[in-house]
C-alpha positions in Angstrom: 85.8 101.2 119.1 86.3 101.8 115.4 87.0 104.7 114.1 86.4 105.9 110.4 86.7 109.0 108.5 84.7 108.7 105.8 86.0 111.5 103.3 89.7 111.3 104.0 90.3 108.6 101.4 91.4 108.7 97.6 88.0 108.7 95.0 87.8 108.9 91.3 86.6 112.7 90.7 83.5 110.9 88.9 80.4 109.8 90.5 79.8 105.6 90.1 76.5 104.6 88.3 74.5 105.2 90.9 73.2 108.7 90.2 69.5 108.2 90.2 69.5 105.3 93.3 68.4 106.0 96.7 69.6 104.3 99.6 67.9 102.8 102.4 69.6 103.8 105.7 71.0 101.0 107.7 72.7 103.2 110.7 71.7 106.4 112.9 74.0 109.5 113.2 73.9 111.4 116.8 76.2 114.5 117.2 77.8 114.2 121.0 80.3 117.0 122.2 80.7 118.7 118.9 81.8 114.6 117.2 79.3 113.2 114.2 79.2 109.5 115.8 77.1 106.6 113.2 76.6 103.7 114.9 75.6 100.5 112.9 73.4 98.0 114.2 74.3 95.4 111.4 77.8 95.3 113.1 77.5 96.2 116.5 80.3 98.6 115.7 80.2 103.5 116.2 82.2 105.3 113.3 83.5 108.7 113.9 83.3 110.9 110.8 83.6 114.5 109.6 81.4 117.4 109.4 80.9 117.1 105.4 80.1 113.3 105.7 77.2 114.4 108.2 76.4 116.6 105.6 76.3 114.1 103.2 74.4 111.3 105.6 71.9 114.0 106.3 71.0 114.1 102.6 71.1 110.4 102.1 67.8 110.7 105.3 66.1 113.0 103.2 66.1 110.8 100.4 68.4 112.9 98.0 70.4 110.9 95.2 74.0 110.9 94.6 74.3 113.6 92.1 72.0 115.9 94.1 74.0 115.7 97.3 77.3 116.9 94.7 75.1 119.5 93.7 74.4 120.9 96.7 77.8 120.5 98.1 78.5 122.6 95.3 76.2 125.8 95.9 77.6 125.9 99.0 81.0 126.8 97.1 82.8 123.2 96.8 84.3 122.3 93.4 82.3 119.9 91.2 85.7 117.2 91.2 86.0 117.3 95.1 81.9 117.5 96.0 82.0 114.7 93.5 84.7 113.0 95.4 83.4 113.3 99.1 80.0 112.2 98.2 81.6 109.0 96.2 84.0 108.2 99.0 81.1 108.1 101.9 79.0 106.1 99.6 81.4 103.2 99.4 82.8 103.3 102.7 79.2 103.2 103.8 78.1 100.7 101.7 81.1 98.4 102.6 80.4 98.9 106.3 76.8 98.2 105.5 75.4 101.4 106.6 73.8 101.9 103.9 72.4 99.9 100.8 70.8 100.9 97.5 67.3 99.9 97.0 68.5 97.1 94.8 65.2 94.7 93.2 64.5 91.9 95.3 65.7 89.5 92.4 67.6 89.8 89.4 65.6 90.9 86.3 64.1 88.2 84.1 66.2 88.9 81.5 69.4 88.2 82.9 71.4 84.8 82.7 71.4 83.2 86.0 73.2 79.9 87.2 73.3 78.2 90.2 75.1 75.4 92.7 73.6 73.5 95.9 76.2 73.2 98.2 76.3 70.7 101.3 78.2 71.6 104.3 77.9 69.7 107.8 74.6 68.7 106.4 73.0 71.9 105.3 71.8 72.0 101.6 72.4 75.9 100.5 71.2 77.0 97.1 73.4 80.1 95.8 72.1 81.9 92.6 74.8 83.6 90.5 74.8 86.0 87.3 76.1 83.9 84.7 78.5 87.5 84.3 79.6 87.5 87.9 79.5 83.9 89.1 83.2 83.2 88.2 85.4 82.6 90.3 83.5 82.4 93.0 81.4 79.4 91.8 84.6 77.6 91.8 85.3 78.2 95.0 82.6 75.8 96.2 82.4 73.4 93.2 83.8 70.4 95.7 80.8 71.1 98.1 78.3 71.0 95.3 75.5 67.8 95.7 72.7 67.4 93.4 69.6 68.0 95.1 66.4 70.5 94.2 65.8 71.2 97.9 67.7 73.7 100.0 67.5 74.8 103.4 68.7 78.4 102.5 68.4 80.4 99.2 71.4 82.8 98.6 71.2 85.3 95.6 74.0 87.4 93.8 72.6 90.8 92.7 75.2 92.9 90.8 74.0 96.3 90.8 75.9 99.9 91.0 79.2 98.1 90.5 78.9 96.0 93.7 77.9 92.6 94.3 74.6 92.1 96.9 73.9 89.1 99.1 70.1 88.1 100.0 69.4 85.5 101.7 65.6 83.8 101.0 65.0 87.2 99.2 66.0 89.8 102.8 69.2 91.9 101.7 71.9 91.1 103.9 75.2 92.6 103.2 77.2 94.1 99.6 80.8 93.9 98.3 82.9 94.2 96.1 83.0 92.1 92.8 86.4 90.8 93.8 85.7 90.0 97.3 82.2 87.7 96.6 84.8 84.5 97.4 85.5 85.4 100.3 82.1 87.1 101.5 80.0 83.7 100.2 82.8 81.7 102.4 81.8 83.5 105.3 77.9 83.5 105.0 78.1 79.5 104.2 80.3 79.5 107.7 77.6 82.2 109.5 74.5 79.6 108.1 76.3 76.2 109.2 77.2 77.9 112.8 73.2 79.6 113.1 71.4 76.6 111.9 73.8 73.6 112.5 73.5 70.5 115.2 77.0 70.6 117.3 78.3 70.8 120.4 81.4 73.2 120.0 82.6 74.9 117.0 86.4 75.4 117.0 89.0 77.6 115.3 91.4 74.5 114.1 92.1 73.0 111.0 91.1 69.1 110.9 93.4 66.3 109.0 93.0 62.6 109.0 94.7 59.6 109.0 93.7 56.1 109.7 90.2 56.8 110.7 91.0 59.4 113.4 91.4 63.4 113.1 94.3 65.8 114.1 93.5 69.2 115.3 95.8 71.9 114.6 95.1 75.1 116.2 96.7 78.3 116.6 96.3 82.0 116.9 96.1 83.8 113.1 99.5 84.1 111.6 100.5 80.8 112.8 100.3 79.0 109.9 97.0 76.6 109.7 96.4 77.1 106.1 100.0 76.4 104.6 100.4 73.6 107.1 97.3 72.0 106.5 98.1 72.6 102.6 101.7 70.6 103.3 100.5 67.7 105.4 97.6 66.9 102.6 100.7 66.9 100.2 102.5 63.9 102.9 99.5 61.9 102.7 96.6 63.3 105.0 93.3 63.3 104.4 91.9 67.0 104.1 88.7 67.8 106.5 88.7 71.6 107.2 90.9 74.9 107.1 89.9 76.9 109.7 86.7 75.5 111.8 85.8 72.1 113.1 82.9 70.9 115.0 82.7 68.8 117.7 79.4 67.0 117.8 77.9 65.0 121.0 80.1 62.7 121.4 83.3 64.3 121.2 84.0 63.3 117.8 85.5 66.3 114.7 82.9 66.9 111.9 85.2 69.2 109.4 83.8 72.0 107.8 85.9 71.8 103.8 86.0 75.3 102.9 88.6 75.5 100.2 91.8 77.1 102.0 92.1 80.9 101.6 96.0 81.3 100.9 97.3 84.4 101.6 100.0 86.5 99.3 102.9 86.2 101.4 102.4 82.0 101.2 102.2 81.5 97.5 105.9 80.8 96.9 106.1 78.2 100.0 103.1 76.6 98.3 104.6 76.2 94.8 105.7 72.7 95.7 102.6 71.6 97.9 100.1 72.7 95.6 100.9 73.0 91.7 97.9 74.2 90.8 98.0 77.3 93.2 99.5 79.8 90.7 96.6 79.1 88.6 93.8 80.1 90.6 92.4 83.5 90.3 93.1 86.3 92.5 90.3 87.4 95.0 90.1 89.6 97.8 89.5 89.9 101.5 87.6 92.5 103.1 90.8 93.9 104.6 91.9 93.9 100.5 94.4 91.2 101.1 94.7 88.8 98.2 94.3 85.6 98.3 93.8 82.1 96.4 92.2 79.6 97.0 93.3 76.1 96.9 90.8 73.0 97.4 92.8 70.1 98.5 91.9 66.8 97.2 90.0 64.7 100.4 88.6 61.3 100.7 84.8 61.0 100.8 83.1 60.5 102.7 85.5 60.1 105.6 86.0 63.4 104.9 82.1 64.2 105.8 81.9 61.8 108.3 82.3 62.4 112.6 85.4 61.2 113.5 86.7 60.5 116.9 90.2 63.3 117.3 93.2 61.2 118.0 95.7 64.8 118.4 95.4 68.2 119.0 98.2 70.2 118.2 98.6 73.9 119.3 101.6 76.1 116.5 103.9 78.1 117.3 105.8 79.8 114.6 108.7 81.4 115.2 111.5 82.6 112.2 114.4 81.1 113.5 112.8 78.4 116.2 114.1 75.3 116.7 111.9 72.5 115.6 110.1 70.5 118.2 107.2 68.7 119.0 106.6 68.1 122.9 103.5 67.1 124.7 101.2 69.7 126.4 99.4 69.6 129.6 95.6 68.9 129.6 94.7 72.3 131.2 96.9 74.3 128.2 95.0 72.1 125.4 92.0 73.2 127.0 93.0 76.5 126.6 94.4 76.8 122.8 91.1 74.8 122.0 88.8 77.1 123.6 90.8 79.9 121.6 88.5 81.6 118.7 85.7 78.5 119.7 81.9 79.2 119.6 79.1 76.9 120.9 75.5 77.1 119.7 73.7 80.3 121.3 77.0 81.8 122.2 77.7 79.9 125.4 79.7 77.2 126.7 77.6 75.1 128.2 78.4 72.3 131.2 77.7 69.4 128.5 79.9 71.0 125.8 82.5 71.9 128.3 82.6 67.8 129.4 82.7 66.7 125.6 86.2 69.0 125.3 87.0 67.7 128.3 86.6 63.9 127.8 88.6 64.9 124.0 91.4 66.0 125.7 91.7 62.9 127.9 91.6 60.3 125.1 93.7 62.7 122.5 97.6 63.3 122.3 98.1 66.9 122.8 101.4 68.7 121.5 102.6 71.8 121.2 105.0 72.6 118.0 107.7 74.8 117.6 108.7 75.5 114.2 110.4 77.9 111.3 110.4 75.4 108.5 107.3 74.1 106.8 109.6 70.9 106.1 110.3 70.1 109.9 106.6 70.8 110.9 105.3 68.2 108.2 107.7 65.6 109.1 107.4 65.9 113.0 103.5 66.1 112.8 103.6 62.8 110.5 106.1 61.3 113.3 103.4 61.6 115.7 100.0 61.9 114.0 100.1 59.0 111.6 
C-alpha cells in the first residue's frame, strides 16, 4: 500500500497559473478510523493524507478553484503564504498521481503551432501531436521509429496547460506530467499501446541484440545493468533490437521493441567511451525525478524489425568486486529469469505461450554472467554470443 502525505512537502508560497481552473476528480476520499484514505482507480493504488488536504479535496468536490480553497483556508486563521502552499502542494501531488486533472480543452487551440511524427513499433502506426513549444526533446526521442504514413492506429496529443504537459489518447485524457518528464511518459504509453493492442505470444523484460541472424536475450532484475550493457555490446559490433522488452511471437522467435535506451545518472561516465554522443543529449526526467538521457543506438534495418529465432539467453549478475564468468544455466533457472517482469496478452500465461518459452529454451544457450567490469562482460558475451 502506498502511502502519501500530501501537504508535508516543500511549495513555492505562490499559487501556479491555475487560479480560475477546476478540476475533474479522478479518486474518492472515505475517512475510516479517524484516517483520510483516497483511493485512485487510475492506479489501483490508496493514499493516506492529512486533515487539511481533506479539507482541500473537499473543496476541489464542490467545484471551488485554487485561489478560493487559499481563501478559505485563510478565514479559518491560516496565513496567505502557507494556505497558499498546502493548497499548491495537494494540487501537484494529485495531479501527478492522477487524482485529479484540470478540465483541460479537448485539443489544443487553433492558434497554436502544432507538429507531429508517426511512429511504428512492433507494427503499430501511432500518430503523436506536439506543441511546436514543447515537442523538444521529446520528439527526438522517437525520431528513429518515425515512418511516413497518414494512417495511424492511435492518435496521441500533447496539451500543455497550467504548467504541465497532458496526454490524450484519440481525444480521452489519460494521464499529465511534468514538462521534463514527457520523454519518459510518451516511452511508456508507446510500450502500454504495443502490449494492449499488439499480436505476441509473451512479452519479456530483456534487452535483445543480434548477430548473424539470431538474437541474444539478456535479462536481469533492475540495477543489473541491461541498458549500459546493451549500450557496450552495440559498440563491439551487435546489432541493436530493444532495451528493456522483447516479444516472443508464435513461433518462439524475438520481435525487439527499439525504444531509445533510458541511461541513468550514475552510468554516464562508463558510457563516455560506448557512446560519444551521450553527453550531448538533453536531460529529462523519470517519474521517480531521476535523470536520464537517452541514447538511440545505431541498428540494422530491417533485421532490426524483423522476428528472429533467439540463439542465447543470458540472465546478469552484477556484483562490485565479482569475478568475471560466464557458465551455462540449467533449463528450469532460464525459465525462471525469463518469466521475471514477463507479461502475456490478457495478463496470463497461457499453455501455448508457456510451450513457445519452453521450446526457446531447448534450442537456445542459456548462461548466467557474473561480472564487475563492463569490459569483461562485453568480451565474454562476444566469446559466446557471436
Amino acid at each position: 500500500m502506498n502511502q502519501h502525505e500530501a501537504i508535508d512537502r516543500t511549495a513555492t508560497p505562490r499559487l501556479a497559473d491555475h487560479s480560475s481552473a477546476t478540476f475533474v476528480i479522478q479518486g474518492r476520499l472515505v475517512r475510516v478510523r479517524e484516517r483520510n484514505v483516497l483511493f485512485s482507480p487510475t492506479n489501483q493504488a490508496i493514499f493516506a493524507i492529512n486533515d487539511t488536504a481533506a479539507d482541500i479535496w473537499r473543496c476541489l468536490e464542490e467545484g471551488m478553484a485554487p485561489q478560493a480553497i487559499s481563501v478559505e483556508m485563510m478565514r479559518r486563521g491560516v496565513e496567505r503564504l502557507e494556505a497558499n502552499r498546502h493548497v499548491e502542494a495537494a494540487l501537484a501531488d494529485w495531479q501527478r498521481l492522477s487524482l485529479i486533472r484540470p478540465r483541460v480543452p479537448v485539443s489544443p487551440s487553433a492558434a497554436q503551432e502544432l507538429v507531429s511524427q508517426v511512429v511504428a513499433v512492433a507494427g503499430l502506426n501511432i500518430r503523436i501531436v506536439y506543441p511546436a513549444a514543447s515537442a523538444f526533446p521529446a520528439i527526438t526521442v522517437f525520431r528513429h521509429l518515425e515512418v511516413r504514413s497518414e494512417a495511424a492506429d492511435v492518435l496521441l496529443e500533447v496539451v500543455e496547460h497550467g504548467g504541465r504537459i497532458h496526454l490524450f489518447r484519440d481525444g480521452d485524457w489519460i494521464l499529465s506530467c511534468p514538462a521534463d518528464e514527457l520523454a519518459v511518459t510518451l516511452k511508456g504509453q508507446l510500450l502500454n499501446e504495443v502490449l494492449d493492442r499488439g499480436v505476441y505470444e509473451l512479452a519479456l523484460h530483456a534487452a535483445g541484440l543480434f548477430s548473424n541472424g539470431r538474437m541474444v536475450l539478456l535479462c536481469g532484475n533492475p540495477g543489473a545493468g541491461k541498458t549500459t550493457l546493451t549500450l557496450a555490446l552495440v559498440h563491439a559490433g551487435f546489432g541493436f533490437a530493444a532495451d528493456d522488452v522483447t516479444l516472443l511471437d508464435s513461433r518462439g522467435r524475438g520481435v525487439g521493441l527499439p525504444f531509445a535506451c533510458a541511461v541513468k545518472a550514475g552510468a554516464w561516465p562508463l558510457l563516455a567511451e560506448y557512446c560519444a554522443d551521450l553527453d550531448d543529449a538533453p536531460v529529462c526526467r523519470r517519474p521517480d525525478r531521476r535523470r536520464v538521457r537517452f541514447a538511440v543506438p545505431k541498428a540494422s534495418a530491417p533485421l532490426a524489425h524483423s522476428p528472429l529465432p533467439i540463439g542465447s539467453v543470458v540472465l546478469l549478475r552484477r556484483g562490485h568486486g565479482s569475478k568475471a564468468c560466464l557458465e551455462p544455466v540449467d533449463p528450469a533457472n532460464a525459465l525462471r529469469g525469463l518469466l521475471n517482469g514477463a507479461l502475456a496478452p490478457g495478463g496470463r500465461l497461457s499453455g501455448t505461450a508457456f510451450e513457445v518459452l519452453t521450446q526457446l529454451i531447448g534450442s537456445a544457450e542459456t548462461y548466467c554472467l557474473n561480472y564487475s567490469k563492463l569490459d569483461d562482460a562485453v568480451q565474454l558475451i562476444s566469446q559466446a554470443c557471436r
